[in-house]
N, C-alpha and C positions, 0 to 999 in steps of 0.2 A: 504493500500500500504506500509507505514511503518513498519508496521507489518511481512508482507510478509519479506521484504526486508533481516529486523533484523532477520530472521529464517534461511534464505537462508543464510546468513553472517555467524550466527552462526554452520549452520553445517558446513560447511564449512571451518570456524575456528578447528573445529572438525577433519578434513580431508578433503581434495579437493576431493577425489577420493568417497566419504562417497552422495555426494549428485546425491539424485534421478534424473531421465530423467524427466528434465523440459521443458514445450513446449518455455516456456520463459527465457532459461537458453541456453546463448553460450559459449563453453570452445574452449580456443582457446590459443594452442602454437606453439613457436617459437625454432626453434633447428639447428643450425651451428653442422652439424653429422663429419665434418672432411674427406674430401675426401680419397675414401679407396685404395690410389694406394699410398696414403704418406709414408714414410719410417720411422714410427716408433715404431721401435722394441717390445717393450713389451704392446705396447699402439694399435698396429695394430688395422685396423677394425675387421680383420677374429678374434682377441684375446677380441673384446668387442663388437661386432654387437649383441649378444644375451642381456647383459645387457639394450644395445640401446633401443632394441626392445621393452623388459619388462618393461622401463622407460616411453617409450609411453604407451604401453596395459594399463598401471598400471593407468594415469590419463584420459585415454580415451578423448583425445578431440575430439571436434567433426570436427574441421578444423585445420590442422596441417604444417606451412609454415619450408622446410628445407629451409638450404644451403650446399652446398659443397658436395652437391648431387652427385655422379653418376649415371648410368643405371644400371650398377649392383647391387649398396646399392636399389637402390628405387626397384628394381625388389624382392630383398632377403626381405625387411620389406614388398612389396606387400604380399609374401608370409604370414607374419608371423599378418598380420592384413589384415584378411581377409573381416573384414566387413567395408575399406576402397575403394575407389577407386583414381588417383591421375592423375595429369598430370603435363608434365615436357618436358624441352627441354636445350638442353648442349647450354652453351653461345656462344660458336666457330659460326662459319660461316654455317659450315655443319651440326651440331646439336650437334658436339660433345661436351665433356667437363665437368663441373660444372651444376648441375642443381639448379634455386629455385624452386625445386617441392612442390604441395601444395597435400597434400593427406586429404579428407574429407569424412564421414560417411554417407556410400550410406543410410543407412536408415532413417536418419535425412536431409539429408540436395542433395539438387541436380541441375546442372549448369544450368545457364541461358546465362553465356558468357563466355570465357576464351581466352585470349591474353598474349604474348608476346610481351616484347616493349625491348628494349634494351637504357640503359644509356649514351649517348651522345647526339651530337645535330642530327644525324639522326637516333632516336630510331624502326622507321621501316627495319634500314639496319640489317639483321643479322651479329653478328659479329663486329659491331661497336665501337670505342674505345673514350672514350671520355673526353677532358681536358686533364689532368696532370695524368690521369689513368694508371695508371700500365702495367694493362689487361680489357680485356672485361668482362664489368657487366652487367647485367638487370633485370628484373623484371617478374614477372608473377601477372598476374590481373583474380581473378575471380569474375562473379555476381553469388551467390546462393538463393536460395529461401528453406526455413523448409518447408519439405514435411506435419508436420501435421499443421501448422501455415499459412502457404503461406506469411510470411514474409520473406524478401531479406534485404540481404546485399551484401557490396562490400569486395573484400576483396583483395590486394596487399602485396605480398610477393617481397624481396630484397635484394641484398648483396652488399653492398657499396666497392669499391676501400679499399684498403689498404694504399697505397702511396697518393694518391692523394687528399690533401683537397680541391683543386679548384674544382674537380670531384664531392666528397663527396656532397658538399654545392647543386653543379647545379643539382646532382642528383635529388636532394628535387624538385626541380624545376620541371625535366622533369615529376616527378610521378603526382606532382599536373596536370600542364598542360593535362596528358592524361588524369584525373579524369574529369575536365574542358571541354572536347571534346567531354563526353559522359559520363555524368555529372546523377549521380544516380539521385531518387526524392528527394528529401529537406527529405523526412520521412524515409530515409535509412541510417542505420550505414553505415561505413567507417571503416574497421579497416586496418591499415597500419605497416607490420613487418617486422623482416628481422633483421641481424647483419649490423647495420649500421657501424663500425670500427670508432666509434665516439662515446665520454661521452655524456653519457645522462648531462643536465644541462647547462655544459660546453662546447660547442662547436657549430661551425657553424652551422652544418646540422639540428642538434637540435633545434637549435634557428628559423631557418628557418623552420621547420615543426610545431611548435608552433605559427609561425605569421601565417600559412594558417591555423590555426584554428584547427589543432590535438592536441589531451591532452594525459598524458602517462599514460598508464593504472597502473603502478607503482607507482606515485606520488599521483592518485585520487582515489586509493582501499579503501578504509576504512579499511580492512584486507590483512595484507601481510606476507609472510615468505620466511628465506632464504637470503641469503648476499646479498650488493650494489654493486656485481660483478659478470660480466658472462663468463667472460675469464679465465679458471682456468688451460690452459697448464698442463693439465693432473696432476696437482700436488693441493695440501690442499690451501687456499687463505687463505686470512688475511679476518674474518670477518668482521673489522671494513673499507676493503677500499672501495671505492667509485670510481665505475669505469663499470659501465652497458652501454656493447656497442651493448647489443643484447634489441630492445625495442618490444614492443607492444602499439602501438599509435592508436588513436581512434578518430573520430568525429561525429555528429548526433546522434539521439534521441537513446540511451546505454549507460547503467550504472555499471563500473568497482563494482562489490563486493569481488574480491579476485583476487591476484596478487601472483607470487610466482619464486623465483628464485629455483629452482630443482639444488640442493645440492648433491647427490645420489651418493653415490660410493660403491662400496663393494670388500675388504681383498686389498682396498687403489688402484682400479680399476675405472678408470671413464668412461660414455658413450661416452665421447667427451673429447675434450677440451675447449670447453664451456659449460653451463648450458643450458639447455632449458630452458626459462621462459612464464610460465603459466599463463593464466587470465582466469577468470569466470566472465562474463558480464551478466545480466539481459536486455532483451526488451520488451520496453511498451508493 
């Protein structure tokens, strides 16, 4: 088992994108795409959606949580990964808006449940605004199972409030509670992501998903690359700050082997204005 492990690490060290289709190997990233009706100029989506796109293909995960989704962005990347399938719903009332779509690898991996909850205290109301929030957040929750493994996980994608730290915190709340209501088996990963708009380390929401018992796949990689920051406002960051508000959290029987903040820009062009970041996990 050790052995294994230290192979998987090291190629991977090698290149994230370099390791073989493992039946026991989950890739799994996190990506703030930047809603494409935003206004900005040379940074537009239609002037970096193909970069986007190629940022994914390139690491192929095999479950991929956005935010700041549209219907039109997730329809144009439908196109452009074809061997995904995804689902998604606008935070608004009526569907519209912002999505956290989760797009995953029809030939790996296929659903067992998927839900929408939304962040306040009545997470069934569509459209619900909750605490000191802004705007309307929420969640999307899938169960999948590996088609050649028949192993399952959970998996909750999320985009936290901006304004609001009372939000931020109870947010943590509401995701546990609805894990709690229909509560995988004890023998299933949890992985929990999303740009929480909160430091990792430093901060409520933080501190509060670590006391229910998620660990960051950041902190527990044995192998990692790429800055302590995922917020880069379409401009170069300071490698040395420290400042990850986009996480990949985890719980149950999975083990982080490689963690990665995606750096990637080209002739000083970036996918986003955040990072995606990337984990390679292992299951028993």
């Amino acid at each position: 088992m050790i052995r294994r492990t230290a192979l998987i690490t090291a190629l991977i060290g090698l290149n994230a994108c370099a390791l073989a289709d493992d039946s026991n190997i989950l890739r799994v990233m996190t990506f703030n795409i930047r809603y494409g009706t935003a206004p900005d100029g040379e940074n537009h989506w239609l002037k970096r959606r193909e970069l986007l796109a190629d940022t994914i293909i390139q690491y192929r995960p095999d479950v991929l949580g956005l935010q700041e989704c549209l219907q039109e962005q997730a329809e144009f990347l439908q196109e452009h990964l074809s061997d995904y399938a995804w689902f998604g719903l606008g935070r608004n009332r009526d569907g519209s808006s912002e999505m956290t779509a989760v797009f995953y690898r029809k030939d790996r991996l296929a659903p067992l449940l998927m839900e929408y909850f939304w962040l306040s205290d009545t997470p069934e109301e569509p459209g619900s605004v909750g605490w000191d929030a802004r705007i309307t957040r929420m969640a999307t929750r899938l169960r999948l199972f590996n088609r050649q493994t028949g192993r399952r996980f959970t998996l909750v994608n999320t985009h936290f409030d901006h304004i609001g730290e009372k939000a931020r915190e109870a947010s943590v709340g509401v995701v546990v509670r609805r894990l709690e209501q229909c509560p995988p088996p004890t023998e299933e990963p949890v992985i929990f992501i999303g740009d929480f708009n909160a430091a990792a380390g430093k901060s409520a929401p933080y501190t509060a998903a670590m006391n229910a018992g998620f660990r960051d796949a950041w902190v527990e990689s044995p192998e990692k690359k790429g800055p302590s920051i995922t917020f880069n406002g379409f401009k170069p960051v300071d490698p040395a700050a420290d400042e990850r508000i986009d996480w990949i959290l985890f719980k149950g029987p999975v083990e982080p082997v490689w963690c990665e903040t995606i750096d990637r820009s080209e002739n000083g062009r970036y996918p986003s204005d955040h990072f995606p970041v990337f984990a390679v996990f292992r299951l028993p």
